[in-house]
C-alpha positions as CSV (number, residue, x, y, z in Angstrom):
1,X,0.0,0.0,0.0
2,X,1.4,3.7,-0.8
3,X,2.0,5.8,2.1
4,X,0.1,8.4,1.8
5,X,1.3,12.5,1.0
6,X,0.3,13.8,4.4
7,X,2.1,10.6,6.0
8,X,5.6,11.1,4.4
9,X,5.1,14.7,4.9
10,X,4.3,14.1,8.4
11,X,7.7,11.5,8.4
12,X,9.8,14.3,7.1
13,X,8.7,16.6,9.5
14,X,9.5,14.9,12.2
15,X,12.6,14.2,11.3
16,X,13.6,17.5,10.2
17,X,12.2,19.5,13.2
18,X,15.1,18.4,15.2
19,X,16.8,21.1,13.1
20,X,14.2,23.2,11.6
21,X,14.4,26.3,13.2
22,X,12.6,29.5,12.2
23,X,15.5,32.3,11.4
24,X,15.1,35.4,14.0
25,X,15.5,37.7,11.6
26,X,12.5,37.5,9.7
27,X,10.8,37.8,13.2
28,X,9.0,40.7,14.1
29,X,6.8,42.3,16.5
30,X,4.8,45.1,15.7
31,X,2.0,47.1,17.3
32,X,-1.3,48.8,15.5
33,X,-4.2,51.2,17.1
34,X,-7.4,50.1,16.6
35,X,-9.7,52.5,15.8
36,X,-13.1,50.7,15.9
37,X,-11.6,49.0,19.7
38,X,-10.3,51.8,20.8
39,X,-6.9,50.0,22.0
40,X,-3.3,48.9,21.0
41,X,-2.9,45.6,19.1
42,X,0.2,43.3,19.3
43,X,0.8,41.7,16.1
44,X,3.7,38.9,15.8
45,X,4.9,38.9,12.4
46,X,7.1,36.2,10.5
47,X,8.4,37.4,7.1
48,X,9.3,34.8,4.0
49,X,12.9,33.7,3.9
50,X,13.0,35.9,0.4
51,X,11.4,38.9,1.6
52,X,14.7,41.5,1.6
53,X,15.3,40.3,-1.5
54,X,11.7,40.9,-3.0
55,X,9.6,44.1,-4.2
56,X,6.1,42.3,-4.6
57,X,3.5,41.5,-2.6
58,X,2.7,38.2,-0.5
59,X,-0.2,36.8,0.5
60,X,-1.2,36.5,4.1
61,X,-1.7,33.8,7.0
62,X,-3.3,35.2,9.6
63,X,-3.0,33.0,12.9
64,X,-5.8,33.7,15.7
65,X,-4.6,32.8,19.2
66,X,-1.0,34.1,18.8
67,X,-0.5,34.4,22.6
68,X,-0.8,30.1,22.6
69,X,-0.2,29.5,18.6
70,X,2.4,31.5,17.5
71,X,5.2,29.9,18.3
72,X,3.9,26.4,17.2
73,X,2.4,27.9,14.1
74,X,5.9,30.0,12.1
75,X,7.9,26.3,13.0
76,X,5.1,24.2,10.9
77,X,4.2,27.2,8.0
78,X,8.4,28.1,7.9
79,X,9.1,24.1,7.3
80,X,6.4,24.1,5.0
81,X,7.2,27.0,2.9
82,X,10.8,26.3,3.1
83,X,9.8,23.0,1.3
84,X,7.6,24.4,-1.0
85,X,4.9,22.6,0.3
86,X,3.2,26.0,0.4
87,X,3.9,29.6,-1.5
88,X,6.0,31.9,0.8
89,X,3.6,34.3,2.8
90,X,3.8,36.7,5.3
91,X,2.6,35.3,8.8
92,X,0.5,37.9,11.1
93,X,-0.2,36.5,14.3
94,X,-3.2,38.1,16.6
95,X,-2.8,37.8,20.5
96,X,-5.9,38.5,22.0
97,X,-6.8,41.2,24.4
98,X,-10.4,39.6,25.3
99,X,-10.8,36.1,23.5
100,X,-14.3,35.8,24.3
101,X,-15.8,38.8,23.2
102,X,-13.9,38.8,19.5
103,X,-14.1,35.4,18.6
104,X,-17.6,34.8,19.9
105,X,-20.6,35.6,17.7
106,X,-23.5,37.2,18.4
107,X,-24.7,37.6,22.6
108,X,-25.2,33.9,23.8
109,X,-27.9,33.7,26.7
110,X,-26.6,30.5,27.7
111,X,-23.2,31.9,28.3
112,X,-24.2,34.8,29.6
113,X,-22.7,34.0,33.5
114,X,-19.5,32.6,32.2
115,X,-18.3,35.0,29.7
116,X,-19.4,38.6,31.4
117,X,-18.0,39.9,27.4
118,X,-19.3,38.2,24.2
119,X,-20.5,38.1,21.1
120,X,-18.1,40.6,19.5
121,X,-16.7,38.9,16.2
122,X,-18.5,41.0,13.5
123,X,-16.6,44.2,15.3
124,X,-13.6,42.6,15.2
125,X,-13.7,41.2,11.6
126,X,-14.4,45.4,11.3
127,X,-10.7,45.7,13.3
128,X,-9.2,43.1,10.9
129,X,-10.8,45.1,7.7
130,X,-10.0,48.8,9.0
131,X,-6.7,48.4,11.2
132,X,-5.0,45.3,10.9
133,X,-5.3,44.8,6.8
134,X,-4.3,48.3,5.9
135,X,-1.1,47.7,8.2
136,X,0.0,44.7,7.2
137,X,-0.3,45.5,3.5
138,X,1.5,49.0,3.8
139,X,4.3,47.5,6.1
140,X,4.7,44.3,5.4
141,X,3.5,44.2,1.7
142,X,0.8,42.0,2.2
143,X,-1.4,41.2,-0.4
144,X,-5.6,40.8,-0.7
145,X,-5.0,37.0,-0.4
146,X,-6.0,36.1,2.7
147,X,-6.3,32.7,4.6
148,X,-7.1,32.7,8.3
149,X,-6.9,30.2,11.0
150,X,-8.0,29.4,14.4
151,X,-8.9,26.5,17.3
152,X,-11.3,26.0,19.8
153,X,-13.0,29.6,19.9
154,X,-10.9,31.1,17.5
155,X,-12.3,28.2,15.4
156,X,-15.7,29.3,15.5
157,X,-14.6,32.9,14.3
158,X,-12.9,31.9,11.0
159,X,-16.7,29.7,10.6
160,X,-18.6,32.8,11.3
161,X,-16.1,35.2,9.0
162,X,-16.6,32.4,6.5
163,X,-20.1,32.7,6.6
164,X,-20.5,36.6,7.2
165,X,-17.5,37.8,5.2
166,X,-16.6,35.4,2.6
167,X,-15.0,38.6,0.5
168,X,-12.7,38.8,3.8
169,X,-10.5,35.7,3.2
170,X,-9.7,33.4,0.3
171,X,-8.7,30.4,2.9
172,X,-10.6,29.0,5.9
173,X,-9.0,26.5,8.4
174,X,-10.9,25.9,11.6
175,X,-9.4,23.0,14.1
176,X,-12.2,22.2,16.5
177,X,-14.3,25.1,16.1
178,X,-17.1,25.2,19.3
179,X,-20.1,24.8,17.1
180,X,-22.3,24.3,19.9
181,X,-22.3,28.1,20.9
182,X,-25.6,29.4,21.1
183,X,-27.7,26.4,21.0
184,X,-25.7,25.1,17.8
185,X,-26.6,28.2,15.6
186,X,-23.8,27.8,13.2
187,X,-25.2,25.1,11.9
188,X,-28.6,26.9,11.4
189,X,-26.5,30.2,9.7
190,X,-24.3,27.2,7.1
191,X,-27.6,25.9,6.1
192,X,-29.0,30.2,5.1
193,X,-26.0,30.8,3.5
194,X,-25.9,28.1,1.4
195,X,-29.5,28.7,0.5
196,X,-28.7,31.6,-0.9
197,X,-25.1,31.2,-2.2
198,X,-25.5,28.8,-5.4
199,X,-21.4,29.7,-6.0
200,X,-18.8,30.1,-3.1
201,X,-15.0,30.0,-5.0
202,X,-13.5,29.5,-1.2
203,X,-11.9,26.6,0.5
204,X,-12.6,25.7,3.5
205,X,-10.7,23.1,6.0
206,X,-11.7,21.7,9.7
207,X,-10.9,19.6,12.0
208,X,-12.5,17.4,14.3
209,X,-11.0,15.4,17.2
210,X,-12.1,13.3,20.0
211,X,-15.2,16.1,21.1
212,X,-17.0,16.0,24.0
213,X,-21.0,14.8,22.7
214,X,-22.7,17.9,21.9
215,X,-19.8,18.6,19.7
216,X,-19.5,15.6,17.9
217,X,-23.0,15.6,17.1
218,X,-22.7,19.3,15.7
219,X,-19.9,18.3,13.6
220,X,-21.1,15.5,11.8
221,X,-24.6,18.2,11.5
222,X,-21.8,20.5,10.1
223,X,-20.3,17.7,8.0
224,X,-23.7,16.1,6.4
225,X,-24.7,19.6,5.7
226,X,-21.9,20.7,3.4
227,X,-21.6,17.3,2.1
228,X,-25.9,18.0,0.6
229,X,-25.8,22.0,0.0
230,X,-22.0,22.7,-0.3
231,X,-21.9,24.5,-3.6
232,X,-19.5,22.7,-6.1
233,X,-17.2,25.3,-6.6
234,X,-16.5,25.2,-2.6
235,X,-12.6,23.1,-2.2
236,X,-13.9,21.9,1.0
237,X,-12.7,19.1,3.7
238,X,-13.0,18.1,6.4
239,X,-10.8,15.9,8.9
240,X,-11.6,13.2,11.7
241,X,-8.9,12.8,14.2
242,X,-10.1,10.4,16.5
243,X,-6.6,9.7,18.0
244,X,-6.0,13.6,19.0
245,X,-8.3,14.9,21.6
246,X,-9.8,18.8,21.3
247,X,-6.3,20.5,22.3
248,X,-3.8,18.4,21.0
249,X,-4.7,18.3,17.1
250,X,-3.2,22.2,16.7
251,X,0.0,21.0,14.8
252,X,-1.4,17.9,13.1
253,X,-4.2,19.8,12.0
254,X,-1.8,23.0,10.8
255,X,0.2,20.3,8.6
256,X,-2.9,18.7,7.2
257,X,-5.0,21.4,6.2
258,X,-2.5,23.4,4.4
259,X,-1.7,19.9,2.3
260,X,-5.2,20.3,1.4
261,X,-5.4,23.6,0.6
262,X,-2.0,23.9,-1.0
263,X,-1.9,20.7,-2.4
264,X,-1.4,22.2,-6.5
265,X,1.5,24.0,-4.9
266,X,3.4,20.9,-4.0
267,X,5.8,19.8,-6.6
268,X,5.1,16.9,-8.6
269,X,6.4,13.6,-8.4
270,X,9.3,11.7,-10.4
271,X,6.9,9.4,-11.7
272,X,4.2,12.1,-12.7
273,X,7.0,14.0,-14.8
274,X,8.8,10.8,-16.2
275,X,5.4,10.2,-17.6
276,X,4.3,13.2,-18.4
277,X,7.4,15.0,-20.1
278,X,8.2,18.2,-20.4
279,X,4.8,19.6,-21.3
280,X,3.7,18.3,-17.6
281,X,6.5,20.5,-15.8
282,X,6.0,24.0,-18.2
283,X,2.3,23.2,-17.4
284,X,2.8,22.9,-13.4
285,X,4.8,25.7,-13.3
286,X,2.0,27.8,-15.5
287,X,-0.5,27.1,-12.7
288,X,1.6,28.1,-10.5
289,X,1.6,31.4,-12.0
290,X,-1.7,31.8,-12.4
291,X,-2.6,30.5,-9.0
292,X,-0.3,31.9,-7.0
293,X,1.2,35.0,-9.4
294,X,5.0,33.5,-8.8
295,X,7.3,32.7,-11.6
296,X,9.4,30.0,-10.5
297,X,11.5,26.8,-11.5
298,X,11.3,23.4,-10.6
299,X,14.4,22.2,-8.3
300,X,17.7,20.6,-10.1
301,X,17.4,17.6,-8.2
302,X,14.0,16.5,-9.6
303,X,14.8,16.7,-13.3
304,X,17.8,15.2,-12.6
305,X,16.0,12.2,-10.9
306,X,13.3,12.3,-13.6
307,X,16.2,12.6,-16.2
308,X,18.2,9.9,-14.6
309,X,14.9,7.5,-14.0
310,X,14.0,7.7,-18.0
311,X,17.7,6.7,-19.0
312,X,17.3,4.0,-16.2
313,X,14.4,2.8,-18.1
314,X,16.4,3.2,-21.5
315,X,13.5,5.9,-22.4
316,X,16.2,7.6,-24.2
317,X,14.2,9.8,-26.7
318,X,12.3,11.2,-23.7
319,X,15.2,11.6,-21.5
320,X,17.4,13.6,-23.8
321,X,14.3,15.9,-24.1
322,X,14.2,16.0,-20.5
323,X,18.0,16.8,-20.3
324,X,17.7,19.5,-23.0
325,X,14.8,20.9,-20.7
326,X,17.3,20.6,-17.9
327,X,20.0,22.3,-19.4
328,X,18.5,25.3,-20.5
329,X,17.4,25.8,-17.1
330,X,20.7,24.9,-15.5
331,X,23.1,26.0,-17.7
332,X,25.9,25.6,-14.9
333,X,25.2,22.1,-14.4
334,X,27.4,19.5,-16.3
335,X,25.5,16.3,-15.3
336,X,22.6,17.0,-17.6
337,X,25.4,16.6,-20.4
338,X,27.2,13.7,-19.1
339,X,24.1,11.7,-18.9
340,X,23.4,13.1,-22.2
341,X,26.9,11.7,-23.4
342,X,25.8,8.0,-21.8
343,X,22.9,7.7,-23.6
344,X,24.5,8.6,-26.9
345,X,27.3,6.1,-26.0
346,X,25.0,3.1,-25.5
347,X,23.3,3.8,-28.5
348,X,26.4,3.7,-30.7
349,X,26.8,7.4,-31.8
350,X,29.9,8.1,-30.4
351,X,29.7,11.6,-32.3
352,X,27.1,13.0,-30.3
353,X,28.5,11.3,-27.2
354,X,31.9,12.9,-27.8
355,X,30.4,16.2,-28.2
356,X,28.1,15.7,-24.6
357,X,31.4,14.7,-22.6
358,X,33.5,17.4,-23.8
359,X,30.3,19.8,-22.4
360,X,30.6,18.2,-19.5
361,X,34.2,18.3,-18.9
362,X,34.2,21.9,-20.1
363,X,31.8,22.9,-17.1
364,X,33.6,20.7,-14.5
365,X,36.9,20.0,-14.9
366,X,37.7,18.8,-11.2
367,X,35.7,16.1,-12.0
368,X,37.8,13.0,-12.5
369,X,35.3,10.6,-14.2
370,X,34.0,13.3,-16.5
371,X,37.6,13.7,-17.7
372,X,38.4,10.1,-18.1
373,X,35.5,9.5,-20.2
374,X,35.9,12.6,-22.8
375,X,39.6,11.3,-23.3
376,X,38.4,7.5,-23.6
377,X,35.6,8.9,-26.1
378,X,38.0,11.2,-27.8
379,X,40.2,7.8,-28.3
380,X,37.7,6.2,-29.5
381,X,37.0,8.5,-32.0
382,X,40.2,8.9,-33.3
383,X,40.7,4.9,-33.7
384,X,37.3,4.2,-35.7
385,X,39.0,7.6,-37.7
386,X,41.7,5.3,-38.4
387,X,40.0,2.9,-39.1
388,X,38.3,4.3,-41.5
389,X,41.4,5.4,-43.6
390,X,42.8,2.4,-43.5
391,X,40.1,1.1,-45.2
392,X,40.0,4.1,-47.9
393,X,43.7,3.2,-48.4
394,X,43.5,-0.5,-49.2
């Protein structure tokens, strides 16, 4: 059975947060007025490794909960962006100042005792719209691309901005969002707004754990009802964790969503470009521009394995066209023509293969092998020239 993307991605994480560390210098932590609260808000701001050397804008994570997530958050979205799992972004992270009044919804009776302030979240999607967005995009270049994300409380905010403000964000992720506030009314507001919205061009992630019962009957309410009315143009998931409980799925949850979400970011596999050629790379990188507005390139070592896996399979029309494609974008390299040179070898055309290895040897002459096999070829060459006058002699 394959292992599946999120489980090797999970496996390389692992292993690589032993050393994966976020760099301090693309830290920041900045402060904005609020004019609708009438107070100062911290923000904690992670910039893309490329940023300094950049002049466009980036789209932007914005990470409820900062006080508790921050920290956990840059370590999973750096690894991840560092690995082009996802497109570099600028990471805002929100502490709160009064959780329970700007993540909460509308005035709850039944809460009424516990939480003395409630029941603010449409003022503070205002804060995010007239402070916070303005802020980030004049200081930090961030773009109108937008994907928020929150837990527990701050889950049920990015539900509620989903459904109140869908113009707000292009990206939802909610890990264990408390759907039974206000006697489940969420569930009530998904159903309306899907009545009335026959297109929603969003996507939407959660997460679900092992819930206490009233939530894990208001989840699979949540989950039955976007699986009848979600509109098809909706990228939507959803995710059972049943060995995570409701405040231990943050980082899984982080990891997985954004593989959904992200997941025609991700570069393609040997096997999907062996067999799809070159047209399959020029077209992933075309979608990458117009998904994401980056022009990029797809790492040396995958053509080279692609390259080396269709002379493996003696797919040698393919792979000089891969090599070609290689080359051009890696002029430096002088593998791309040695493996060129191989091919031409084993196929008897010593010719071409002379003219590969000399390439090769041109570009790297510390290499000892590459050397050794342009002078073998070049002696070749010269014998079958011999050869060949002998025989106009006789």
């Amino acid at each position: 059975m394959k292992r599946s993307i999120f489980a090797t991605l999970l496996l390389i994480f692992c292993v690589s947060s032993l050393f994966a560390k976020v760099n301090p210098k693309n830290l920041i932590n900045a402060n904005v007025y609020s004019t609708i609260l009438k107070e100062n808000r911290d923000l904690q701001i992670l910039l893309p490794n490329e940023f300094k050397d950049t002049y466009f804008s980036y789209p932007v994570i914005y990470l409820l909960d900062a006080e508790s997530n921050f920290a956990t958050g840059v370590e999973v979205l750096s690894f991840l962006m560092d690995n082009h799992f996802i497109p570099p972004h600028v990471v805002v992270g929100i502490p709160n100042t009064d959780r329970f009044r700007d993540m909460t919804p509308v005035d709850s009776v039944l809460n009424k005792t516990i939480f003395p302030s409630r029941g603010g979240a449409d003022t503070f999607l205002q804060v995010l719209e007239t402070d916070i967005f303005p802020f980030v995009a004049k200081e930090y270049r961030g773009s109108s691309r937008r994907l928020v994300m929150g837990h527990n409380y701050s889950g049920l905010f990015v539900m509620h901005a989903f459904l109140s403000r869908p113009d707000m964000f292009d990206r939802y992720m909610a890990f264990s969002p408390i759907l039974w506030w206000n006697d489940t009314a969420m569930l009530h507001d998904m159903d309306l707004f899907f009545t009335k919205n026959s297109s929603v061009r969003k996507h939407l992630f959660m997460s679900f754990a092992k819930e206490a019962k009233n939530m894990l009957e208001a989840c699979k309410e949540l989950t039955k009802l976007l699986e009848e009315k979600a509109p098809v143009d909706l990228k939507w998931k959803y995710e059972w964790m049943p060995d995570e409980d409701h405040y231990s799925l943050y980082r899984k949850s982080l990891m997985r969503g954004m593989e959904v979400i992200f997941k025609d970011y991700k570069y393609p596999s040997v096997e999907d470009l062996a067999n799809g050629g070159v047209g399959s790379a020029n077209g992933f990188l075309r979608d990458v521009m117009l998904n994401y507005g980056r022009k990029e390139k797809l790492p040396y070592s995958l053509l080279e394995s692609v390259c080396l896996q269709l002379k493996q399979e003696e797919r040698y029309d393919e792979a000089i066209k891969f090599l070609t494609y290689t080359s051009v974008n890696y002029p430096e390299r002088a593998e791309p023509y040695f493996y060129a040179g191989e091919i031409y070898e084993s196929t008897n055309k010593p010719k071409q293969a002379f003219k590969f290895y000399e390439a090769a040897h041109q570009k790297d002459k510390g290499r000892w092998d590459y050397e050794q096999k342009y002078l073998a070829i070049q002696k070749l060459l010269k014998e079958l020239r011999n050869k060949e006058q002998n025989k106009a002699s006789l």
